[in-house]
C-alpha positions in Angstrom: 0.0 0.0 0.0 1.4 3.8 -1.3 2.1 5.7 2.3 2.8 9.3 1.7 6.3 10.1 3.3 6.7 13.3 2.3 5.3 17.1 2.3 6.3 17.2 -0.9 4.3 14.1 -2.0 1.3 15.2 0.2 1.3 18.7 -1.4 1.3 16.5 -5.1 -1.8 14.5 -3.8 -4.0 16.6 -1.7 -3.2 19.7 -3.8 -2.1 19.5 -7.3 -4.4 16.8 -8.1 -7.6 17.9 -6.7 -6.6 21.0 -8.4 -5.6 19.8 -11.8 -8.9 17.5 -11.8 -11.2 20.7 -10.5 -9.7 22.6 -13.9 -9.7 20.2 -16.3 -12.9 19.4 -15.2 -14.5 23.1 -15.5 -12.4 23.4 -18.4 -14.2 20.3 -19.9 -17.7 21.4 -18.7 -17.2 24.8 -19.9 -16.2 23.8 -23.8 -19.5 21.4 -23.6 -21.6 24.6 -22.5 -19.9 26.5 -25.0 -20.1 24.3 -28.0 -24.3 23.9 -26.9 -24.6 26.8 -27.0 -23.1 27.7 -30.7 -25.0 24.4 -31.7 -28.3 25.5 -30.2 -27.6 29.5 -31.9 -26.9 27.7 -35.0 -30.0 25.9 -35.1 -31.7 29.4 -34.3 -30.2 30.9 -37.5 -30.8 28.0 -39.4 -34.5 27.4 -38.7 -34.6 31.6 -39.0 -33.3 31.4 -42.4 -35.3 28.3 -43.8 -38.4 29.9 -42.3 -37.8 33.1 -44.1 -37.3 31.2 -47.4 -40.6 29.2 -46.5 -42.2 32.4 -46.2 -41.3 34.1 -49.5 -42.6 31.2 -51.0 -45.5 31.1 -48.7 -46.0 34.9 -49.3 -45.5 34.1 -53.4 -48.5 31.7 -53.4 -50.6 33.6 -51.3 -52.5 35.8 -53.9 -53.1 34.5 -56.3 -54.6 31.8 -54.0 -56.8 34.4 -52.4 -58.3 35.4 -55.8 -58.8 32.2 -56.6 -60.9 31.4 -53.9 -62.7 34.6 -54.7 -63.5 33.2 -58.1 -64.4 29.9 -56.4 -66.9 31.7 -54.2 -68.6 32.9 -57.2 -70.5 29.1 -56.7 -74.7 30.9 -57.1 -76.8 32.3 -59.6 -76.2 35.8 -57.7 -73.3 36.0 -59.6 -73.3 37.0 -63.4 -71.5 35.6 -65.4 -69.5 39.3 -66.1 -68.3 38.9 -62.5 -67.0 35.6 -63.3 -65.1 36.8 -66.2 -63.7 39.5 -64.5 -62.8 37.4 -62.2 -60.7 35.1 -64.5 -59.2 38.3 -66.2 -57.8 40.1 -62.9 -56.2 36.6 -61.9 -54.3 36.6 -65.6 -53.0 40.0 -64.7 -52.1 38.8 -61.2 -47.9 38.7 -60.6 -46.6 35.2 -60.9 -49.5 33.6 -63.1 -48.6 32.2 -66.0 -51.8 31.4 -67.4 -55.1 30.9 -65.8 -57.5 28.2 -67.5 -61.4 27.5 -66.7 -62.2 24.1 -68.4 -65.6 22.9 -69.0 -66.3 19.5 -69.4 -70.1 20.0 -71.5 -69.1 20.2 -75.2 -71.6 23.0 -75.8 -69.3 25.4 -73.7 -66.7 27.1 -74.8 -63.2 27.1 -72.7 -62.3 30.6 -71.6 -58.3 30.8 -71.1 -57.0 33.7 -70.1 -53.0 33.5 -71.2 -50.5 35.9 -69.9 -48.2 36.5 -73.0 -45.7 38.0 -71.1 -44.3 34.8 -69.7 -43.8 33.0 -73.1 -40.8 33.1 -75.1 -41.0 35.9 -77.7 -43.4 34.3 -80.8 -44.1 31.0 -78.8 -47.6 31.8 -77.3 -50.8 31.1 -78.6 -53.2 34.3 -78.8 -54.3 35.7 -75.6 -57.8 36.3 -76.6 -61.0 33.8 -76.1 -64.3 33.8 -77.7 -66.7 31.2 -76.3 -70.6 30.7 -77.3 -73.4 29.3 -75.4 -74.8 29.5 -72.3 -71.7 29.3 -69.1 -73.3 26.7 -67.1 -73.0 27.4 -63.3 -70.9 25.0 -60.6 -72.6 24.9 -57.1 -69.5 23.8 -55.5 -66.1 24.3 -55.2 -63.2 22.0 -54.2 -60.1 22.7 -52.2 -57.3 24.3 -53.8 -54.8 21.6 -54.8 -51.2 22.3 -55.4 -49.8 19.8 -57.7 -45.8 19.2 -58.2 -44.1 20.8 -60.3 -44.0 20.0 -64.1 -42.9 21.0 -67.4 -45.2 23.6 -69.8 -44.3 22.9 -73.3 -46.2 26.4 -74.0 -44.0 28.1 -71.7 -41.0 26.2 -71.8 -40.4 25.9 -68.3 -41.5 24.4 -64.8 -45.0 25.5 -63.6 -46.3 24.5 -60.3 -50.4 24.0 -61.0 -52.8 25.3 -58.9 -56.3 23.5 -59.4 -59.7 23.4 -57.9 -62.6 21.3 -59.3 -66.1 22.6 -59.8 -68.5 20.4 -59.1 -72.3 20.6 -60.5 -75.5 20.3 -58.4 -75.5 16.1 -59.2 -72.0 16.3 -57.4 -70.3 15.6 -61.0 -66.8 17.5 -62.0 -68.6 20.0 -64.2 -64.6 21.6 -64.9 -61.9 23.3 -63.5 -60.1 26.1 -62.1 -56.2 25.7 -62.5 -53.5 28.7 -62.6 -49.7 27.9 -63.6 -47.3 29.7 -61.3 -43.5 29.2 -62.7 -42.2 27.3 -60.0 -38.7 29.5 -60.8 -40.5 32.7 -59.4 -41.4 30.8 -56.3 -38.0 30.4 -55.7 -36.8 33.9 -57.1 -35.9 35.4 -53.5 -34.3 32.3 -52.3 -32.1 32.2 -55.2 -31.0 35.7 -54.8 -30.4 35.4 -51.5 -27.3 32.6 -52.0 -27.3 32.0 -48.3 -27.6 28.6 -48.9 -24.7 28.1 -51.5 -22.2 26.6 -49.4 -25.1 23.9 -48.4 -27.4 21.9 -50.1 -30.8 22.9 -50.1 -33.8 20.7 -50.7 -37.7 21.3 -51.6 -39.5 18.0 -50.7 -43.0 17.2 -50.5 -44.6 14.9 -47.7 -43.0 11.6 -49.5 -39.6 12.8 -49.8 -39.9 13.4 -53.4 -37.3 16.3 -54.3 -39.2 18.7 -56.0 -36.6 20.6 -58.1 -33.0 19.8 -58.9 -31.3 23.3 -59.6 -30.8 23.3 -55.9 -30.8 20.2 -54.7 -27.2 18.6 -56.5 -29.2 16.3 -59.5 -31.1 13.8 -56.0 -34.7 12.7 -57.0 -35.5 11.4 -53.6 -34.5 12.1 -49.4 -32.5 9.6 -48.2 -32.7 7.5 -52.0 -29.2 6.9 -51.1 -29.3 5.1 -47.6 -27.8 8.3 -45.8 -29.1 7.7 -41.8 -29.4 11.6 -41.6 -31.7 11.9 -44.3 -34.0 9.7 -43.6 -33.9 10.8 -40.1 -34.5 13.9 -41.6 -37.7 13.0 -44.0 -39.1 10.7 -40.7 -38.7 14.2 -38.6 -40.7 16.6 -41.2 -43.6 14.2 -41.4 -44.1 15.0 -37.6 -43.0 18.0 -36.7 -43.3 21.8 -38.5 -39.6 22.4 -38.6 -36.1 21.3 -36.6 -32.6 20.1 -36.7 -30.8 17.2 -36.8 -26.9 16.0 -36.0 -25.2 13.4 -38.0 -22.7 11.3 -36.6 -19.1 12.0 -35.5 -17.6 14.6 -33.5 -18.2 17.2 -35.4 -20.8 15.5 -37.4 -20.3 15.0 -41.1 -23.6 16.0 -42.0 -26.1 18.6 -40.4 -29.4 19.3 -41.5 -32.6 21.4 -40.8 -36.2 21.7 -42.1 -39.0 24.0 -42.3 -42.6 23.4 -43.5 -44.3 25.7 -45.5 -47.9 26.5 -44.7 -49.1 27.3 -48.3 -47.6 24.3 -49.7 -47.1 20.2 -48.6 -43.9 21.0 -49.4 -40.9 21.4 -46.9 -37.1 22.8 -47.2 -34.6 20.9 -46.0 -31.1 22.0 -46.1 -28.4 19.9 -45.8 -24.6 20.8 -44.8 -21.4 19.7 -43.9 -20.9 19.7 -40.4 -17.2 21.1 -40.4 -18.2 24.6 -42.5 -21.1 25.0 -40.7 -19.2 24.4 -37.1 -16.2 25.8 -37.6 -16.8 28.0 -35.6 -17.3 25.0 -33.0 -14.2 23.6 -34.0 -12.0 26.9 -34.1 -13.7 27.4 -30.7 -12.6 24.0 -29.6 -9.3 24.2 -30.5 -8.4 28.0 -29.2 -10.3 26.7 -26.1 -8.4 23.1 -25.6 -4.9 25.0 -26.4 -5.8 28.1 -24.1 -7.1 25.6 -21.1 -4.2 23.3 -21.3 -1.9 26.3 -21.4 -3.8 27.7 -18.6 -3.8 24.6 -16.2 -0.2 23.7 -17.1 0.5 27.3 -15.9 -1.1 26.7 -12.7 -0.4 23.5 -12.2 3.1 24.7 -12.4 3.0 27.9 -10.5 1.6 25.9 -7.4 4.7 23.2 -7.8 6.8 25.8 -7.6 5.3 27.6 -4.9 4.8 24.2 -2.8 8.4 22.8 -4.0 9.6 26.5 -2.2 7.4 26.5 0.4 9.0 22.5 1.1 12.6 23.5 0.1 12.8 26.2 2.7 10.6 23.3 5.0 13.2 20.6 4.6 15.6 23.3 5.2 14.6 24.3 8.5 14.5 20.4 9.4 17.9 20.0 8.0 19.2 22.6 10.6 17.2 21.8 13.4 18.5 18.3 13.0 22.2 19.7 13.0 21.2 21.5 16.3 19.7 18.5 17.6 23.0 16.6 16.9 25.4 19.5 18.9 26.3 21.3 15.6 26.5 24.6 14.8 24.5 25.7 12.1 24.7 29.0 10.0 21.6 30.8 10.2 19.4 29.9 6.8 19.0 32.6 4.1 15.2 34.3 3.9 13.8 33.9 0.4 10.7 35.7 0.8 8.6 37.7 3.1 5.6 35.5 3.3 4.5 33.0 6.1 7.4 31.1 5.1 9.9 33.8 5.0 8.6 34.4 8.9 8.5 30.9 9.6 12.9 30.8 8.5 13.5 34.2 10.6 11.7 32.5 13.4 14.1 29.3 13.2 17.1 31.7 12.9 15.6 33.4 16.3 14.9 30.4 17.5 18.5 29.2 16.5 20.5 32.0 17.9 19.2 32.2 21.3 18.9 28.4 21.2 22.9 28.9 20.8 22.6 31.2 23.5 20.9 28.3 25.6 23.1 25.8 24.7 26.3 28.1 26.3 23.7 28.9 29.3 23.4 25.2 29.5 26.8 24.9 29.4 27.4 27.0 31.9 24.8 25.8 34.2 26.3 22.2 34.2 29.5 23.6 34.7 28.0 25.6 38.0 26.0 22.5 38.9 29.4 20.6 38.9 30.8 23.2 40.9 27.9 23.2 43.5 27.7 19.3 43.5 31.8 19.4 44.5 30.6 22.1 47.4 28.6 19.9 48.9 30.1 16.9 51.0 31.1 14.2 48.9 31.0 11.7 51.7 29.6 11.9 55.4 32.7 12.2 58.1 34.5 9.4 59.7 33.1 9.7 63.7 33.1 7.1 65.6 29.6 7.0 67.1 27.8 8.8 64.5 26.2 7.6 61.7 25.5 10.3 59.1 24.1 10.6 55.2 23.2 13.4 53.2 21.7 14.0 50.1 20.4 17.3 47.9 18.3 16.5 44.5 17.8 19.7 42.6 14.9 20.1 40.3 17.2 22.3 38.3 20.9 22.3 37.5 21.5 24.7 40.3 19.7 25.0 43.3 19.1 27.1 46.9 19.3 23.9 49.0 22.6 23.8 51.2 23.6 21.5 54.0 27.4 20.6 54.8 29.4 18.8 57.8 32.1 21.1 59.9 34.5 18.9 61.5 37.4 21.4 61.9 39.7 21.1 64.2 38.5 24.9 65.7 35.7 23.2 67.0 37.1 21.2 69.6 37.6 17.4 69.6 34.5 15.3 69.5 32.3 18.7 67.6 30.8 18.2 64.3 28.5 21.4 62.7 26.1 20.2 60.5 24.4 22.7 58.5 20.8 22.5 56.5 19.5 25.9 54.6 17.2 26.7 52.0 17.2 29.8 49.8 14.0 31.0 48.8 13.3 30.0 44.6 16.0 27.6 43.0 18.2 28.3 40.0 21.3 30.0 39.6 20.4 33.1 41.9 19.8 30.5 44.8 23.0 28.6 44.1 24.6 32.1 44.1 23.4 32.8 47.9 24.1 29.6 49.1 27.9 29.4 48.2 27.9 32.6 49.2 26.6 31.1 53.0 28.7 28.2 52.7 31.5 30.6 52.2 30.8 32.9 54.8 29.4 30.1 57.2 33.2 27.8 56.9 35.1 31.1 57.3 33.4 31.9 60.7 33.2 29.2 62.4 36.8 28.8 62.6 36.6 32.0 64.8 36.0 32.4 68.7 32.0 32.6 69.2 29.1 31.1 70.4 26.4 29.6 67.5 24.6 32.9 67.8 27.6 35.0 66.7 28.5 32.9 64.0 24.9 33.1 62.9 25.0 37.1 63.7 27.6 37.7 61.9 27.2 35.5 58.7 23.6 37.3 58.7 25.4 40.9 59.0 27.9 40.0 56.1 24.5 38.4 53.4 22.4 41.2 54.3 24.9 43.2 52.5 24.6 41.3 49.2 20.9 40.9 49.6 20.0 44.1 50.4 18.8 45.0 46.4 17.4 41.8 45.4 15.1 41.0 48.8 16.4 37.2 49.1 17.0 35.3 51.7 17.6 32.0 53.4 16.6 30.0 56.1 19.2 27.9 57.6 19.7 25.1 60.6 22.7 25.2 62.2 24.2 22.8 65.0 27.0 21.2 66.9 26.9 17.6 67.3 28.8 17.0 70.9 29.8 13.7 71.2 31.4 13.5 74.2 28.9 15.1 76.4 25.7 13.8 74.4 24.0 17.0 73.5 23.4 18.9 71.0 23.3 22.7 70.6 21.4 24.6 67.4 20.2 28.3 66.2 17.3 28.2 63.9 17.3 31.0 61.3 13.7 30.5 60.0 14.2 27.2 59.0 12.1 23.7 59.7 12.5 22.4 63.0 14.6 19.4 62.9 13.0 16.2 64.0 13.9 13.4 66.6 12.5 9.6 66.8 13.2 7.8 70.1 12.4 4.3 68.9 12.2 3.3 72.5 9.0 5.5 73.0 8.1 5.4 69.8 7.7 9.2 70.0 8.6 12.2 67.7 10.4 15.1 69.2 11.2 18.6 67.3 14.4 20.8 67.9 12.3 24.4 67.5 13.5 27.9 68.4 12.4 31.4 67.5 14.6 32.9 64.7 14.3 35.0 61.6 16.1 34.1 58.1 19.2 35.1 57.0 19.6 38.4 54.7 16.4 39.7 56.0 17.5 42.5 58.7 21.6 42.6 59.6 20.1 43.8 63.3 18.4 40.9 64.4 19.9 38.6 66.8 19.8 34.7 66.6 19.4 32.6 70.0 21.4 29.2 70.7 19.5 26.7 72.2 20.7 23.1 73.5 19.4 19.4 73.6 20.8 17.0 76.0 20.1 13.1 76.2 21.3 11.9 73.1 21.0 8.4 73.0 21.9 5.5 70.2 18.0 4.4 70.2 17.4 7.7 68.6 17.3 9.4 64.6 17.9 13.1 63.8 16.3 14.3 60.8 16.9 18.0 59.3 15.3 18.4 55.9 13.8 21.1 53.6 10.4 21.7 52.5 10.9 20.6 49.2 10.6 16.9 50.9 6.7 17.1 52.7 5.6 20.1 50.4 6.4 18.0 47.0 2.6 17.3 45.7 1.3 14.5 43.1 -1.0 15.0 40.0 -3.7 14.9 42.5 -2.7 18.2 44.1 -2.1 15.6 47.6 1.0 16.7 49.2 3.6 14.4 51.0 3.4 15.4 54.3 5.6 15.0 57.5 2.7 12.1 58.4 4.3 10.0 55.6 7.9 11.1 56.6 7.4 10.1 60.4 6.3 6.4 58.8 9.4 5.9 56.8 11.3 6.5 59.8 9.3 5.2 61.9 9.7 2.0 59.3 13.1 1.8 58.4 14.4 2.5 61.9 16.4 -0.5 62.4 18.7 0.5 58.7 21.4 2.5 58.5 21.0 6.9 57.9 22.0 5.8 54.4 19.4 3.7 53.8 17.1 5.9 55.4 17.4 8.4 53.0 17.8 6.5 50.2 13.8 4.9 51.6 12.2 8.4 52.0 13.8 9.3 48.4 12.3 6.6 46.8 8.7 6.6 48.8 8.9 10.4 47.6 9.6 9.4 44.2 6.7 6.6 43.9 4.3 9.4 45.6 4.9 12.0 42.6 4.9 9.6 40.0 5.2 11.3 36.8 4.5 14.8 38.1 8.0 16.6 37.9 9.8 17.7 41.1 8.7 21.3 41.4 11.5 22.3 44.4 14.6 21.5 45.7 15.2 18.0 48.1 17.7 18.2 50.7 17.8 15.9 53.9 19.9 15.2 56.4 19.8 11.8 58.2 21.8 11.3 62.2 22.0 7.9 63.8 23.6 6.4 66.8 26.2 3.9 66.0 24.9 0.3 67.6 27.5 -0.6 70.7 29.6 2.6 70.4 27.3 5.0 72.8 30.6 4.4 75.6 32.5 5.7 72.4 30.4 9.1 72.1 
């Protein structure tokens, strides 16, 4: 199965080809609504055209068909036989009859013909004047005008179209007839000059396909004689409807034809074209339209590549470098190529890039300070011989504000150790600042003549001067561990009170004491308090709050409950293993919630057998 690993190939798939589908689609239903609509004007012209022809025929027929149902009318005595004449006469003189004929059949009656000299050839026409005897007998009625098909007049030398009515007597009998010639070239006089239809082949039929007249109709005797599909589409389609077009096949269609019905005559024009002339405009259409769409969605299609192969250039550019920064490598900041989203998106990365350089050298830094706090702080507990002491800090940064240390100098006297616990308020650099700083000033004094709450006085005297601008401070608990004489003595400058479990009693004791934190006032005095009764049955614990104010995802803190109960539990190990218990019960307890202060503890045992030793 295809999987799209790329932008590149996502941009091709989701993009381009919806795109190029969408155009050639619109393209495709656009030429279709286009070519319809020159098809469907072209059939307006045509049937516009034929319907004019139709009508100059139509219009050509017309009078002399209205006199000669006037002379038809003329069926009663009322009439005279003067009115008849007349009659006969004014349809001779009327334009387009050739000659108008009224043929009796009774032998006693004289013919009255009425020629029209004009449209013989000069000295081929009989004479133009009648004479007739007896009585004109009288018709009762008339029938329908008939118009017969074309044929040839010997007397006129040409092709007549007959008009012809019968007159019937009162016994129903053909008593004679009414018939006028009409040349059938002056029927066609106006569509021949109009030449319209040159280019085409143009067709009078009647109702059977018969083809009337073969001066415009290319020598063809019959519609569809030949077998063509169009034709006698074309003959089936005038038999049932007034007029239309019809489409051969092929794309364009070979053949094209329309029809119009005339109302005068049966008769029908049918023209007949090749479908290339008479859609090349179509065709032209097609062509300038296929060349112009292609052209245009090429153009498109191409434009968006190049946009999207820039848009994933300067993409897989950024991920080239980010990769490089990923690996430790310095990379040179990437070149901006435009000022769009991507353009922002490439001065972002080369912000992001140098202050992520600036980062890396602050991180650099801030392992190299964490290395030098971690080497401030004691690498191993002292050697004493009935003490059992572990310490441990966990930062949640690279630097912290946590402090303890052990002070066995030889100042103190023999059988003195000072064990220190503080905890500068935040974490980070700033508190690892103030805490070497104590450390510093805390070793330096104690090797100096004083009690605890000198030291303490003066260490605070000497912070207060750095912290004086930037308001921090730290709370610290300080003591001397006496071995000999079992007791201990402490100042507490603001910090947690340390806690005591006598195992015997199973009881919890607290080393308090009033006391402010250090670099808060260089005026306030610190008081030394002491503890006596120190016994191997018991545990000292001195810790920050970073330990029982550490809370889980729950927003549950840790407590000094659960910290009494891992003592309490683990009474019998060692002050290493002790820590190492609450460490890990404080790590299951937050879980995946990361450590949000500093940890530092502080764990003082009794050595087992050696109390005589203390």
């Amino acid at each position: 199965m295809f999987k799209i690993k790329s932008l590149q190939q996502r941009l091709a798939i989701f993009l381009l080809t919806p795109v190029g589908l969408l155009m050639i689609f619109t393209a495709t239903a656009g030429f279709f609504y286009a070519r319809n609509a020159l098809l469907d004007e072209w059939r307006k012209n045509t049937i516009l055209r034929l319907r004019g022809a139709a009508n100059s025929i139509d219009m050509r027929l017309d009078r002399p068909m209205n006199w000669m149902q006037m002379y038809l009318s003329t069926f009663d005595d009322a009439h005279p036989a003067a009115v008849q004449d007349w009659l006969v006469k004014r349809l001779g003189k009327e334009e387009g009859v050739a000659r108008v004929a009224v043929t009796w059949k009774d032998g006693k009656q004289t013919d009255t013909i009425y020629k029209r000299p004009d449209f013989y050839p000069r000295g081929n026409h009989p004479d133009s004047t009648t004479t007739w005897s007896g009585n004109r007998a009288y018709f009762r009625r008339a029938m329908p005008i008939a118009i017969l098909p074309p044929q040839f007049d010997p007397y006129l030398a040409q092709t007549i179209v007959p008009l012809v009515s019968s007159l019937e007597n009162e016994s129903g009998e053909v008593a004679g007839k009414l018939v006028l010639a009409i040349p059938f070239d002056y029927l066609l006089e106006d569509l021949k000059r109009s030449k319209w239809w040159q280019k085409e082949n143009l067709l009078l039929v009647d109702g059977t396909g018969e083809i009337l007249t073969s001066e415009i109709s290319g020598g063809s005797k019959r519609l569809g004689e030949n077998g063509d599909p169009l034709e006698l589409r074309t003959l089936q389609a005038l038999r049932l409807k007034p007029f239309g077009t019809l489409s051969g096949p092929g794309h364009p269609p070979v053949l094209v034809s329309g029809f119009f019905r005339l109302r005068k005559a049966p008769w029908s024009l049918v023209i007949m074209a090749p479908g290339r002339e008479i859609l090349a405009p179509i065709i032209r259409f097609r062509n300038y339209y296929v060349i112009g769409g292609l052209f245009f969605i090429l153009t498109v299609l191409l434009l968006i590549r190049l946009v999207a192969n820039r848009t994933v250039s300067s993409i897989k550019d950024i991920a080239t470098a980010a990769d490089q920064i990923a690996k430790g490598e310095k990379n040179p900041l990437l070149p901006v190529r435009s000022q769009d989203e991507v353009g922002h998106l490439v001065r972002s990365f080369n912000t992001m890039a140098l202050q992520l350089d600036e980062r890396m050298r602050l991180k650099q830094a801030l392992n190299l300070a964490m290395e030098v706090q971690q080497s401030l702080l004691p690498k191993k507990p002292p050697r004493t011989l009935g003490l059992d002491i572990a310490g441990r800090a966990t930062y949640c940064d690279e630097t912290g504000g946590d402090y303890y240390d052990f002070l066995d100098f030889v100042e103190l006297g023999g059988g003195r150790l000072a064990v220190a616990v503080g905890d500068v308020t935040g974490h980070g650099i700033a508190a690892a600042l103030i805490m070497t700083s104590v450390r510093s000033l805390l070793r330096s004094r104690i090797t100096q003549p004083g009690t605890l709450s000198q030291v303490l006085t003066d260490v605070n005297r000497l912070l207060c001067l750095d912290t004086s601008e930037s308001a921090s401070f730290m709370t610290l608990f300080f003591m001397i561990f006496d071995e000999f004489n079992h007791k201990i003595n402490w100042v507490r400058a603001g910090h947690e009170p340390a806690i005591i479990y006598d195992s015997r009693t199973d009881t919890f004791d607290e080393l308090r004491g009033s006391g402010t934190a250090l670099g808060v006032d260089d005026e306030l005095p610190f008081e030394e308090y002491e503890y006596n009764g120190w016994s191997e049955e018991q545990i000292l614990l001195i810790g920050t709050d970073g330990i029982w104010e550490s809370e889980n995802d729950q927003s549950e803190s840790f407590g000094k409950d659960r910290l009494r109960d891992i003592i309490r539990v683990h009474q019998m190990r060692s002050a290493k293993e002790i820590v190492q218990a609450i460490n890990d019960a404080l790590g299951a307890f937050l879980g995946t919630t990361p450590q949000q202060d500093d940890i530092t503890l502080v764990v003082i045992k009794a050595r087992a057998g050696n109390e005589t030793d203390l």
